[in-house]
C-alpha positions in Angstrom: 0.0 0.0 0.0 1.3 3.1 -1.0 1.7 6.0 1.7 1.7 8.7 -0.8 -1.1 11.6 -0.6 -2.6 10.9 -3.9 -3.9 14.0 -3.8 -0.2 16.3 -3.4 1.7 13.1 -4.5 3.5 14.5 -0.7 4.4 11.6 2.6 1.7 11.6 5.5 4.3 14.2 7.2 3.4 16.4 4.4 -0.2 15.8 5.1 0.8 16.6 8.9 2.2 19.8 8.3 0.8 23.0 9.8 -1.1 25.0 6.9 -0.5 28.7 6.9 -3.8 30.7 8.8 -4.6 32.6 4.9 -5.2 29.0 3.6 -7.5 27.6 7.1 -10.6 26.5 6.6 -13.1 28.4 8.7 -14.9 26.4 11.5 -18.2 28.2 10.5 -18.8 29.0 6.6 -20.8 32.1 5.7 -22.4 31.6 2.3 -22.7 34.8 0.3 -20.8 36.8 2.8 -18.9 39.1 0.7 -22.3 40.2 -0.6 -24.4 43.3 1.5 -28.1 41.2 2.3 -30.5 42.5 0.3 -34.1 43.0 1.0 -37.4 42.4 -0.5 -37.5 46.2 -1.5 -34.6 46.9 -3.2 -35.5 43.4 -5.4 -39.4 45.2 -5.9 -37.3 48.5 -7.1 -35.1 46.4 -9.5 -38.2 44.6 -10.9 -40.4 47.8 -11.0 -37.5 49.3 -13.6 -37.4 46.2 -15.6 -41.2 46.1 -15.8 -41.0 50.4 -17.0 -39.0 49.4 -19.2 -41.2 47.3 -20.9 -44.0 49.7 -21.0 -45.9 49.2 -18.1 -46.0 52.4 -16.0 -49.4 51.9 -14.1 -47.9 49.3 -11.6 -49.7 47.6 -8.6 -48.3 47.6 -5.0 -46.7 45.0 -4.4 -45.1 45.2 -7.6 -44.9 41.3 -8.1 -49.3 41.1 -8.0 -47.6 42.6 -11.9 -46.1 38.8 -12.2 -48.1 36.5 -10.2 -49.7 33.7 -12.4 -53.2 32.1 -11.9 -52.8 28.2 -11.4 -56.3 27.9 -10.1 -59.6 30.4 -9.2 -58.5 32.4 -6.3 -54.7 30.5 -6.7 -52.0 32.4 -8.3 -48.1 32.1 -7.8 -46.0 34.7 -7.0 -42.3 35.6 -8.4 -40.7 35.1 -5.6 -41.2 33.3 -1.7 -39.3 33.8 1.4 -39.6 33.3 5.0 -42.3 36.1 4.8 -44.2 33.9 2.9 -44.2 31.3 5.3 -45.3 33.3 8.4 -49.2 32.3 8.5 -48.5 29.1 7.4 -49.6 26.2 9.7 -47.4 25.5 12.9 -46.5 21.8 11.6 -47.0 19.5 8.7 -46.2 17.0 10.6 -43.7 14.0 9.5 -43.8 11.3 6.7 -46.7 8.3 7.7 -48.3 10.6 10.3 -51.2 12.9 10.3 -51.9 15.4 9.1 -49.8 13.1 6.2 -48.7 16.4 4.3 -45.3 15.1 3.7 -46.5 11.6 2.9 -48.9 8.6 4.0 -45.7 6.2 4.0 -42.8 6.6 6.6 -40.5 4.7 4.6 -40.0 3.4 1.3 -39.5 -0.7 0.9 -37.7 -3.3 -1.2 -39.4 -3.7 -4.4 -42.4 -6.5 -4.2 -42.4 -6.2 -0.7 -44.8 -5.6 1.6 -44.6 -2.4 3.9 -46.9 -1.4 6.4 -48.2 2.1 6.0 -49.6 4.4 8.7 -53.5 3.3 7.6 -52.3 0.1 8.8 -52.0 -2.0 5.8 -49.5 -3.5 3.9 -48.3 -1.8 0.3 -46.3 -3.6 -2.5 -43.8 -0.6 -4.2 -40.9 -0.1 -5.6 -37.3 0.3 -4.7 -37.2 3.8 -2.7 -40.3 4.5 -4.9 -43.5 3.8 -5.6 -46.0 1.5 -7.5 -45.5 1.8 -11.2 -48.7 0.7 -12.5 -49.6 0.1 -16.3 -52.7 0.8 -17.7 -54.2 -1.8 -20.4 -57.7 -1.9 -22.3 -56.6 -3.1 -25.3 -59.6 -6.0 -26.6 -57.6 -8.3 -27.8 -57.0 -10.9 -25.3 -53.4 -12.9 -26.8 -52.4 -8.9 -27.0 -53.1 -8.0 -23.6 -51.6 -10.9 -22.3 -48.1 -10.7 -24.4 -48.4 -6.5 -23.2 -49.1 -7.5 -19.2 -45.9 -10.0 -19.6 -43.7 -7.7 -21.2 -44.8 -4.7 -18.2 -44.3 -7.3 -15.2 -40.9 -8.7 -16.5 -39.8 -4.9 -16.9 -40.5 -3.2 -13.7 -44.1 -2.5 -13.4 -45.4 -3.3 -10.2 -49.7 -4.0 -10.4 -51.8 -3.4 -13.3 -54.7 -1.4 -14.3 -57.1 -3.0 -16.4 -60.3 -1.6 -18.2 -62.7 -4.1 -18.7 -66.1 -3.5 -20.5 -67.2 -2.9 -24.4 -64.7 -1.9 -26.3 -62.2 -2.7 -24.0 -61.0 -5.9 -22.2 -63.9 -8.3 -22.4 -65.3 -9.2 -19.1 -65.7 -12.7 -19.1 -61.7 -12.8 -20.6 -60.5 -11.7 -17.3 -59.4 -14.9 -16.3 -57.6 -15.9 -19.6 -55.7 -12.0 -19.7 -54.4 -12.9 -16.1 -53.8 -16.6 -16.3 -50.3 -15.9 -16.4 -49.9 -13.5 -13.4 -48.8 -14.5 -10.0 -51.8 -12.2 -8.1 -50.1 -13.0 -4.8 -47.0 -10.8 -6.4 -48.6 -8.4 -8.7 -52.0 -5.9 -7.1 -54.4 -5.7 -9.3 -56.9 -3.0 -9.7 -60.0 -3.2 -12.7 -62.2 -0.6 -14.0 -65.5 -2.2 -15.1 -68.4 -1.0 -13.0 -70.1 -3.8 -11.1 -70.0 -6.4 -13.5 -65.6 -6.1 -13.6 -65.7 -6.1 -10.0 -67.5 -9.1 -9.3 -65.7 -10.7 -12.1 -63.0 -10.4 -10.5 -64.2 -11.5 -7.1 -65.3 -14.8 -8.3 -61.9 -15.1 -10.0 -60.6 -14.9 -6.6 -62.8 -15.8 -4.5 -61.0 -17.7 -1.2 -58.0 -16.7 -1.9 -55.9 -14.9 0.7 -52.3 -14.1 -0.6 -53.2 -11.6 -3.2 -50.5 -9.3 -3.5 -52.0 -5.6 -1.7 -52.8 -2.4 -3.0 -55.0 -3.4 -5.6 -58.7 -2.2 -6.0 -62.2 -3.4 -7.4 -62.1 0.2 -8.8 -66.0 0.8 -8.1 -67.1 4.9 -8.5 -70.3 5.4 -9.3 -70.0 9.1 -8.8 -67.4 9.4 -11.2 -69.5 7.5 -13.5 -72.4 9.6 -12.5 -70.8 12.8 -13.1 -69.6 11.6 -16.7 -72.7 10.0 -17.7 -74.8 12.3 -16.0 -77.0 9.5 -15.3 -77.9 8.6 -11.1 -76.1 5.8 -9.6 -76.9 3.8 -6.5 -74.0 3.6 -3.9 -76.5 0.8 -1.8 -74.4 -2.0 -3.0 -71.0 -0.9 -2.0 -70.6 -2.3 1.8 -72.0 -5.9 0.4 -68.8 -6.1 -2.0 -66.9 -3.9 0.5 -67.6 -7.1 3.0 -66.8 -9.6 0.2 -63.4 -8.4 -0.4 -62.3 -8.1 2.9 -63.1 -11.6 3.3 -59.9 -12.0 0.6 -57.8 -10.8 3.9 -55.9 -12.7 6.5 -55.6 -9.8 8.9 -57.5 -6.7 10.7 -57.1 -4.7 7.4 -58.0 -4.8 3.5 -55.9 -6.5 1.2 -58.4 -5.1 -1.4 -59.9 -2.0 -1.7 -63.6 -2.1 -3.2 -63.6 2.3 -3.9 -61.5 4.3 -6.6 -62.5 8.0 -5.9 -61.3 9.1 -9.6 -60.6 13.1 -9.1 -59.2 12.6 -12.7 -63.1 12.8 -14.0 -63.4 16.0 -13.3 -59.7 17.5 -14.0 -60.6 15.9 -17.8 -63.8 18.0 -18.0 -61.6 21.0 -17.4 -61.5 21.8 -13.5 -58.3 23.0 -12.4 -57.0 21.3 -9.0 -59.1 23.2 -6.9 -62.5 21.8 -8.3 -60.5 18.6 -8.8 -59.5 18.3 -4.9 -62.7 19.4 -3.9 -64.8 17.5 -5.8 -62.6 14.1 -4.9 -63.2 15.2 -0.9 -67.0 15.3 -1.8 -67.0 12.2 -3.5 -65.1 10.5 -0.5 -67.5 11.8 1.4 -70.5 10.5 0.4 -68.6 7.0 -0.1 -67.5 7.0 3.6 -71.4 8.1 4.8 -72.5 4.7 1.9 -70.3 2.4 3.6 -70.5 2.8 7.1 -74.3 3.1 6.1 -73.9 -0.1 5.2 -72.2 -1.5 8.5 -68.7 -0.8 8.3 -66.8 1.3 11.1 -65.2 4.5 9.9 -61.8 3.0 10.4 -63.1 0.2 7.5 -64.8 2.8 5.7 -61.9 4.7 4.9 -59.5 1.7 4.5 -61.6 0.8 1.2 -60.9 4.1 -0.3 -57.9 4.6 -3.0 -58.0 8.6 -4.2 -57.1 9.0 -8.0 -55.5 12.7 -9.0 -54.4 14.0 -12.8 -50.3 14.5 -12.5 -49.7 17.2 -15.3 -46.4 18.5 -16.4 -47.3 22.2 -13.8 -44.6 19.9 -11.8 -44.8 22.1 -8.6 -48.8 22.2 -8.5 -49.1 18.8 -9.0 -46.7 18.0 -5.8 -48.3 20.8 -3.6 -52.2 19.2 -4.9 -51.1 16.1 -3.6 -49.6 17.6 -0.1 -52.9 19.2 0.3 -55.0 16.3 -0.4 -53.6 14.5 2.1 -53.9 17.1 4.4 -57.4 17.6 3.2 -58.2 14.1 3.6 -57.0 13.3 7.3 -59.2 16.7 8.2 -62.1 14.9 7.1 -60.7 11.6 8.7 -60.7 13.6 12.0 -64.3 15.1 11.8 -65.6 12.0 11.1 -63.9 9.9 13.8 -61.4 8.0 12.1 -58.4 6.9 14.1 -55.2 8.9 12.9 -53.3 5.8 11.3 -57.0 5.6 9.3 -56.7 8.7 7.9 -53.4 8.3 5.5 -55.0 8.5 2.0 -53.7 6.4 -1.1 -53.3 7.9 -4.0 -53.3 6.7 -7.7 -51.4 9.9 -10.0 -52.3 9.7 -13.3 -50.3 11.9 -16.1 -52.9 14.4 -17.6 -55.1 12.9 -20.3 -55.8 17.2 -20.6 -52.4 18.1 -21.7 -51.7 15.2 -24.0 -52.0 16.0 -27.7 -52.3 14.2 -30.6 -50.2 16.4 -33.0 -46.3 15.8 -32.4 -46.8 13.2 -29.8 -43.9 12.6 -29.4 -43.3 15.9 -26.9 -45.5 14.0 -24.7 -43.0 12.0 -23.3 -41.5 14.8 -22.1 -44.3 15.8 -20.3 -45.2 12.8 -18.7 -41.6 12.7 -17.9 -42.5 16.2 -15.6 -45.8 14.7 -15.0 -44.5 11.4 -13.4 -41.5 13.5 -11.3 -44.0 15.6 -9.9 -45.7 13.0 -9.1 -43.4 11.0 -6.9 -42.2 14.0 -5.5 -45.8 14.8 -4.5 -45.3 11.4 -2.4 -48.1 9.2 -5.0 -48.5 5.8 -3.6 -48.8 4.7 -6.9 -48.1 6.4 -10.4 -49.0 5.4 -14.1 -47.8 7.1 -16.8 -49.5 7.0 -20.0 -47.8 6.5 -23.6 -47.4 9.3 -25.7 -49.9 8.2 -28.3 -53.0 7.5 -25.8 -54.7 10.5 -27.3 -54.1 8.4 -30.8 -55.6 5.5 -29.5 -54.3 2.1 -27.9 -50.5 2.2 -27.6 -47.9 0.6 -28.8 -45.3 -1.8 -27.4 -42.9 0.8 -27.8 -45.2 3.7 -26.3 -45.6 1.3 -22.9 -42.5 0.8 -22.7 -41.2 4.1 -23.0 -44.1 5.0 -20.7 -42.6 2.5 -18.4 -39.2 3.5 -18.6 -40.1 6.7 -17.9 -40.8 5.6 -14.4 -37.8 2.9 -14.0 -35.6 5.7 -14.6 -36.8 7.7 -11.9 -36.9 5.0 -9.8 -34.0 3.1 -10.4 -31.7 5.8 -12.1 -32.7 9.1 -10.3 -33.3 7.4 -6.9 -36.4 10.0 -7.2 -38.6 7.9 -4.6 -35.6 7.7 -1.7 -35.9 11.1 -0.6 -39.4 12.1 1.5 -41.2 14.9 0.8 -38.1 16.6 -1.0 -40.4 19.6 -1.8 -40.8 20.1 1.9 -39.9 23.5 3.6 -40.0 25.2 0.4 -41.2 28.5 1.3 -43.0 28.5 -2.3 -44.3 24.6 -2.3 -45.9 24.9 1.5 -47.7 28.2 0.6 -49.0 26.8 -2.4 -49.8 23.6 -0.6 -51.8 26.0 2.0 -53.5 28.3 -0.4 -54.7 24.7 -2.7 -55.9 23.0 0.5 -57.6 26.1 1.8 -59.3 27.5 -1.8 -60.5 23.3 -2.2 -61.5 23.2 1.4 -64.1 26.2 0.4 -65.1 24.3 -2.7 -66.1 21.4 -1.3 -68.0 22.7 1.4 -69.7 24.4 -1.2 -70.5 21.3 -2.7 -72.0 20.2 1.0 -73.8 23.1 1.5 -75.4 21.9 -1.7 -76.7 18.6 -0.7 -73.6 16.7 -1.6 -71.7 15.8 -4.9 -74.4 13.7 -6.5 -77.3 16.5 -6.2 -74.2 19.3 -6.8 -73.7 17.3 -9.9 -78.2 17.2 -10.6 -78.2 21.0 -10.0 -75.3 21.7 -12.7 -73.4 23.7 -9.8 -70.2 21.2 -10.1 -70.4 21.8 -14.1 -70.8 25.7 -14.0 -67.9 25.6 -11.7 -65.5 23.5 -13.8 -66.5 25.6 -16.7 -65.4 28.6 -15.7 -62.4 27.2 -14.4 -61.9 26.0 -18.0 -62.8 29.3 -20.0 -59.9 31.0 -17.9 -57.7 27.9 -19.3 -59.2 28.1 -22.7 -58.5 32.1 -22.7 -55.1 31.3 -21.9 -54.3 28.9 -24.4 -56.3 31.0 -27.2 -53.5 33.8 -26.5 -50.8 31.1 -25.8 -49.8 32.6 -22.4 -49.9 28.2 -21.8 -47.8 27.6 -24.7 -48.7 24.1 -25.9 -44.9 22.9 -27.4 -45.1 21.6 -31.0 -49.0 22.6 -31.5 -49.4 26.2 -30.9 -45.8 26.4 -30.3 -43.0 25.4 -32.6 -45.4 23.3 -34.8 -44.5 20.8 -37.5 -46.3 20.9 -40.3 -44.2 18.2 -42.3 -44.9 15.7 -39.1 -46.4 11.7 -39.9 -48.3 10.7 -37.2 -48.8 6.9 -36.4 -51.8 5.0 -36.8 -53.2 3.7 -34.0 -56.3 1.5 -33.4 -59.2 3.5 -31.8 -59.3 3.1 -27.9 -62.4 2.5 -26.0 -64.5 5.2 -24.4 -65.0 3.8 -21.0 -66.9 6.8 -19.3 -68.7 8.4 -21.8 -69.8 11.6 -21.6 -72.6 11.6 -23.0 -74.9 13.7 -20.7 -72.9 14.7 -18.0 -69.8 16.8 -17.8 -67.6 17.3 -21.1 -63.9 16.0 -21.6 -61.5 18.0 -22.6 -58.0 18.7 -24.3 -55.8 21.7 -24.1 -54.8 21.3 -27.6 -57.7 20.4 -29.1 -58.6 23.9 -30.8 -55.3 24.6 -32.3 -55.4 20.6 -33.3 -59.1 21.0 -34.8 -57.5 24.0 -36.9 -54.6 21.7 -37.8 -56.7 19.0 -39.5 -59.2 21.3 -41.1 -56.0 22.3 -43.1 -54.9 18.4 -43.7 -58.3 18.0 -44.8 -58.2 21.4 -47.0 -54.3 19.8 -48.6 -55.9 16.8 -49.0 -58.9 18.3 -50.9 -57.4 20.7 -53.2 -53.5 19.5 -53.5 -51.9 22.5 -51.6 -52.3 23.5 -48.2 -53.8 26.8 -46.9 -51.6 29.5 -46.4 -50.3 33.0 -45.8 -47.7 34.8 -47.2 -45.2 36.9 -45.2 -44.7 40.2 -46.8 -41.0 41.3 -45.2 -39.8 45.1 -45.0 -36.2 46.0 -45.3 -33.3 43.7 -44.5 -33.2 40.3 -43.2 -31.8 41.3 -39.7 -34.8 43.4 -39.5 -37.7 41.9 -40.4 -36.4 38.2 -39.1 -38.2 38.2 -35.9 -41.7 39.2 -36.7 -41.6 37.0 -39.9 -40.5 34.1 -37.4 -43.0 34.9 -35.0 -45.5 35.5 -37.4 -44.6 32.1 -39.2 -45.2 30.6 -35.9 -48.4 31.8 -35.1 -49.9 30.4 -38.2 -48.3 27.5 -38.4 -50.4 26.7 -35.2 -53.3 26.6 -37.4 -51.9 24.4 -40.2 -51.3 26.6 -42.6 -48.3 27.4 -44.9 -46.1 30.4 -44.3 -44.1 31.3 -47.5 -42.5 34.7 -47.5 -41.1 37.0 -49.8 -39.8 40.9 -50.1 -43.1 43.0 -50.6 -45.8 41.9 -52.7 -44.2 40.2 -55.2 -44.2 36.7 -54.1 -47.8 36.8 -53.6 -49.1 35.7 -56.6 -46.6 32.4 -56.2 -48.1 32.2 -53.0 -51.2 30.7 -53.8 -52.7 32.3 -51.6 -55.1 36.0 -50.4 -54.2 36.4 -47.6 -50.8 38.3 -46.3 -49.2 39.3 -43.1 -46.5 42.1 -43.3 -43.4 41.5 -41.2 -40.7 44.4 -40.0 -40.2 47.1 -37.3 -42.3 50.1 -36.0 -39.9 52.6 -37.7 -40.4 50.2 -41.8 -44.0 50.3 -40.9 -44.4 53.8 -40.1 -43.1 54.5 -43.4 -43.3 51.9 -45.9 -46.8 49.4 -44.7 -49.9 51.3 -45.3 -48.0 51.5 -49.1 -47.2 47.6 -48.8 -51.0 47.2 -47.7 -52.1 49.0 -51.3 -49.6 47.1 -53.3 -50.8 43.9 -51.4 -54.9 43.9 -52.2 -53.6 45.3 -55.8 -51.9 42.1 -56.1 -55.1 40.3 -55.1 -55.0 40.0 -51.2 -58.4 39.7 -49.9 -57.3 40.3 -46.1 -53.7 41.6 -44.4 -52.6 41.2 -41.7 -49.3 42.7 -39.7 -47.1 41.3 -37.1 -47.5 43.7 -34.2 -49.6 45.4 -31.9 -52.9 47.3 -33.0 -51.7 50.7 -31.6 -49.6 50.5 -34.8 -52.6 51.7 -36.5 -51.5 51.0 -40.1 -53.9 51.9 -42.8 -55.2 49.5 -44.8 -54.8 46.2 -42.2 -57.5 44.1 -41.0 -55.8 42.7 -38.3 -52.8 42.3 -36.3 -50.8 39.3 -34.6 -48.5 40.3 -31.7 -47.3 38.5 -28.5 -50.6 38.1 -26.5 -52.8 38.5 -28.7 -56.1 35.9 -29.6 -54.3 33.6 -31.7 -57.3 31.5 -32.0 -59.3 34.1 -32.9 -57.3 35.2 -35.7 -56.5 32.2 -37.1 -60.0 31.0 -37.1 -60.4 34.7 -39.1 -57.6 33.2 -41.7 -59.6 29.7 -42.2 -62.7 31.3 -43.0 -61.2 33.9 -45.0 -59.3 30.8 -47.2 -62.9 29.2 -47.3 -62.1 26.6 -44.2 -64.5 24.6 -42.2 -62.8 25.5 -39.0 
């Protein structure tokens, strides 16, 4: 062994030797010392003469109510947090695996496939450090299922999630698709309604080594508020009492109840309707199954809470603090013991912001989607593939959808850390202000006779739409930039074809379901369907002023904005290249100082040369003679390409 410092390449007598006091290492390290402190003032000053620089001279006080963005009615997110912030926050969240559960249901994570008992009392399969990947499946075919299911569970998924019902796996295949799976390793939860659960009762009926955390996946009020039709919650302590008979000890292997908040986050809601609506929902399942003879404590061990992850990573982790938190409230008021009230919750990625043009972007936002997720401390997470708003997926969408999760897991050791959002200044007061602005909604939703008759009065749908037309507004005028549809689109782009999936809660009387691209995508096929038609796509031409290094930026934006709607953007100096256009319709591209002197002339020269409506790329104070409308950042981009379809005789 060698007894050289590798390091200085010097003896351990080197190592030994006293180091001169400018080169000591202070006991105590100040970080940032050489810097004066600065305070929250000087940083509103600094901000103030950015913002005046901009334009904006009527300012509010604070200054940063100027940059605080709305993540939900009554929620927006402020600039910056510091301790301030954190003043009227509650005294404690408590720890991990105790109430109120804010920084997690589990104290620990476990082995993978191993059981781990969890403050409700029960025992949890998950992953390594992590959580239980779970993989969705509903395709029909039975010998497909079954190769898809082996392929997941031989590649680190952990329980399954299968849709059984028309359309989707047939219910009286259940046995054959799961012949092959050892149910005393892998949880199982099904979504079938009544006839799926019982299905899968009988298929294991006196068994008691089923693997746990899986669930009948019963929720009638989810079906109730998609179908708008009234369902009976009677029947649910009977096969409450039936599947606890699948246990060997005091607690539920099984749990009969999903309570699918992901209903109401696809009509639109944002997370406050979503959290409140879920509360309400639990609610009334809790008051049906201790109606029906079960103690609270049972009750609320049959429950599993289902939540939209989207790629808004840091209010998808604080909506998952504050359901928790939300949850062990409403344990407490109605009697539950505290290791009762830990919730389980089921994340989902976003079915909202998945988009069917350039698909392919969706991995990376399930990728955000999934982080938040386990950050957010989900007992269990599924990502879906990228082309689920195609149809059914691939084998190589699942298993990127899959390795999207292993990676987290197994790579980014994501799950070994508790609650690593926690003590944020920003993450608890968003946490606070999502619980708090939920809490009010669902005791609206009390107040109102409970979620089924809020649902029968059309208060839950009123609600959720309003929530969605500040969404919609906001996409309309790309403030939520959707990334390779109203953003950066590709107009050149093959999608794959995929088989048609099965619409397992339709909505056909009860609340909508919704996509945040699907405007910009409607626009986008209206001008497939135009190409298709005719031979050449819609488009507008991009009348430039002056030099490139001028008129570059508004052409590119400009390009951009219309490309959003599917149409063609070929450019040219003036109004000379209109005619090889194709097209009658123009948009003038350059700076303040070429339009002031050069586009109500370019305007002429354009509807001389046959353009029926121009447009130009900046704002309307511009006032330029002779233009019918103008495209700017934050403008109605919707709108105005709607204007441009009509105009080029579209059916958009």
């Amino acid at each position: 062994m060698s007894t050289t410092d590798e390091t200085t390449g010097q003896g351990p007598a080197a190592a030994d030797a006293e180091v001169p006091a400018e080169h000591a290492v202070p006991e105590d390290l100040a970080l940032a010392a050489e810097f004066d402190a600065v305070t929250r003032d000087q940083w509103r000053e600094l901000v103030a003469g950015v913002l005046r620089k901009a334009g904006r001279e009527d300012l509010p006080d604070p200054v940063e109510d100027a940059l605080r963005r709305s993540v939900a009615p009554g929620v927006t997110v402020a600039p910056l947090y510091t301790a301030e912030d954190a003043g009227d926050l509650p005294a404690g969240v408590g720890v991990p695996g105790l109430p109120p559960f804010v920084r997690g249901a589990r104290p620990a994570g476990g082995p993978a496939g191993s059981a781990e008992v969890t403050a409700s009392g029960g025992a949890e399969g998950g992953a390594s450090g992590g959580w239980d990947i779970r993989q969705r499946h509903a395709h029909p075919d039975v010998a497909t299922t079954r190769e898809a299911i082996a392929a997941d569970l031989e590649n680190g998924v952990t329980s399954l999630w299968l849709v059984l019902g028309e359309g989707a796996i047939p219910v009286d295949a259940l046995g054959e698709v799961l012949a092959d799976v050892y149910l005393d390793l892998a949880p199982v939860t099904v979504q079938g309604g009544q006839a799926g659960a019982e299905a899968f009762l009988d298929l294991v009926e006196g068994r008691t080594d089923l693997a746990s955390g899986g669930s009948l996946g019963l929720d009638p009020l989810g079906v109730e508020a998609a179908s708008g039709e009234k369902q009976d919650l009677s029947g649910l302590a009977g096969i409450a009492r039936r599947a606890a008979a699948l246990s060997t000890g005091p607690h539920s292997t099984l749990r009969t109840v999903v309570v699918d908040g992901t209903v109401f986050h696809d009509a639109g809601a944002s997370v406050v309707e979503e959290l409140g609506c879920s509360l309400a929902a639990g609610v009334a399942y809790l008051r049906a199954l201790t109606d029906g003879g079960l103690t609270v404590d049972e009750a609320a061990a049959q429950l599993e809470f289902r939540y939209a992850a989207s790629a808004d990573q840091f209010t998808t982790i604080a909506a998952l603090r504050a359901a928790r938190r939300l949850w062990d409230r409403v344990g407490e008021v109605s009697g539950a013991s505290p290791g009762a009230r830990a919730q389980r919750q089921h994340a989902v990625t976003s079915s909202v912001m998945t988009t069917r043009r350039d698909p392919w972007v969706n991995m990376l936002r399930t990728t955000v989607a999934c982080f938040a997720a386990g950050v957010g401390g989900a007992d269990a997470v599924t990502v879906q593939p990228f082309d689920a708003a195609l149809g059914l997926p691939d084998p190589f969408s699942r298993r990127i959808a899959r390795n999207t999760q292993n990676l987290l897991v197994e790579e980014g050791h994501l799950g070994r850390v508790l609650d690593p959002a926690g003590g944020s200044w920003y993450v608890e007061s968003l946490t606070d202000e999502l619980a708090r602005a939920a809490w009010e909604w669902f005791t609206e939703i009390e107040r109102a006779g409970g979620l089924s008759a809020a649902l029968a009065s059309g208060l839950v749908r009123d609600r959720i739409a309003q929530a969605w037309d500040a969404r919609a507004q906001r996409l309309a005028t790309r403030a939520d930039a959707i990334t390779g549809v109203s953003e950066f689109p590709n107009l050149t782009e093959k999608l794959p074809a995929r088989q048609p999936a099965a619409d397992v809660l339709p909505a056909t009387g009860g609340l909508p379901r919704v996509r945040a691209a699907q405007e910009f995508e409607a626009l986008r096929d209206a001008a497939d369907a135009a190409e298709q038609s005719t031979g050449t796509r819609p488009s507008v031409y991009l009348a430039t002023l002056g030099p490139i290094a001028r008129h570059t930026a508004r052409a590119t934006f400009a390009a951009n904005l219309f490309q959003a709607g599917g149409l063609a953007t070929p450019s040219g100096d003036g109004a000379g290249g209109l005619a090889d256009a194709g097209t009658t319709v123009a948009c003038i591209c350059g700076t303040d100082k070429d339009y002031a002197e050069h586009a109500a002339g370019l305007a002429a020269e354009l509807r001389a040369a046959g353009a029926t409506q121009v447009w130009l790329a900046g704002k309307p104070d511009l006032a330029v003679d002779g233009v019918d409308g103008y495209v700017f950042a934050g403008c109605d981009a919707l709108a105005a390409l709607r204007t441009v379809h009509e105009q080029l005789g579209g059916t958009a």
